[in-house]
C-alpha positions as CSV (number, residue, x, y, z in Angstrom):
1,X,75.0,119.5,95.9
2,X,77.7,118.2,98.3
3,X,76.8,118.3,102.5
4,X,79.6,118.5,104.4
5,X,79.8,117.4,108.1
6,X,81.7,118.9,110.5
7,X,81.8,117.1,114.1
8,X,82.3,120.3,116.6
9,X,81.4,118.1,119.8
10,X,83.5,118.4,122.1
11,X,85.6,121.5,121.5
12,X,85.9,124.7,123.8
13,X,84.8,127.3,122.6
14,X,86.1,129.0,120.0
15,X,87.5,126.2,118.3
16,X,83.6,124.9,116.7
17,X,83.6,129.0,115.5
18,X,86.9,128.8,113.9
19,X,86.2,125.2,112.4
20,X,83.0,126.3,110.4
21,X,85.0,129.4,109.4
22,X,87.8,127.0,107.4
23,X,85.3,124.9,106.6
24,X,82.8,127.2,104.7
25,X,85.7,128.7,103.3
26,X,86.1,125.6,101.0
27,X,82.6,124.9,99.8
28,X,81.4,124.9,96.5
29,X,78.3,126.6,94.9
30,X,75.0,124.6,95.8
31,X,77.3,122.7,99.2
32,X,76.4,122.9,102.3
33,X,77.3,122.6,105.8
34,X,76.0,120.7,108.5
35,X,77.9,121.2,112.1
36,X,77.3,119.0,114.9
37,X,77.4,120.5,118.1
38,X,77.6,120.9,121.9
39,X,75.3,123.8,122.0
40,X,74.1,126.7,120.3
41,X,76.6,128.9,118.0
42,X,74.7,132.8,118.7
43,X,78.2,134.4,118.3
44,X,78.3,132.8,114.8
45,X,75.5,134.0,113.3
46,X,76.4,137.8,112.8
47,X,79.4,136.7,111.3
48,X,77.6,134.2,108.8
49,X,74.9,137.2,108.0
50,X,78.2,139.1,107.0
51,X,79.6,136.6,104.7
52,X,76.0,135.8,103.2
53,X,75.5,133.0,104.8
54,X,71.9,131.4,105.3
55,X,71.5,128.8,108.3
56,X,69.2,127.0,110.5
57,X,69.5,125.3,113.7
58,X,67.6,122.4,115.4
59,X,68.4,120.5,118.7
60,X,66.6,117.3,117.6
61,X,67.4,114.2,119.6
62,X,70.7,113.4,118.1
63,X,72.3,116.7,119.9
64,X,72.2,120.3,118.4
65,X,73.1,121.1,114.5
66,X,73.4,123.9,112.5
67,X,73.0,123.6,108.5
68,X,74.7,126.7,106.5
69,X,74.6,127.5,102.9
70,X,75.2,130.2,100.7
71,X,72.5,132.8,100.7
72,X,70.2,133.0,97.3
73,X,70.4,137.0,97.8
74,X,75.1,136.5,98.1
């Protein structure tokens, strides 16, 4: 298993959208994502559900991250 980081701090909006987008696009079976970010992407997840996409954000104290993956049911 490979886990990509994608630094999306930073960017307006929807550049850390489009960025995950690409970069999912070129992940292999068992990889995953992790995107650091400014804040919260909601508009994202409907479009990850679509693609089968799992994920799971957490604002920890290093800033807010979502982790994405390939769901077990795509």
């Amino acid at each position: 298993m490979t886990q990509v980081i994608l630094d999306n701090r930073g960017l307006e909006p929807p550049q850390p959208l489009v960025r995950i987008l690409q970069a999912l696009a070129s992940l292999g079976a068992g990889d995953e994502l992790v995107a650091l970010m400014d804040r919260e992407p909601r508009l994202l997840y409907p479009e990850l559900e679509r693609r089968g996409y799992a994920w799971e954000f957490s604002d920890a104290g290093d800033g807010p991250r979502i982790r994405i993956w390939r769901a077990a049911s795509a």
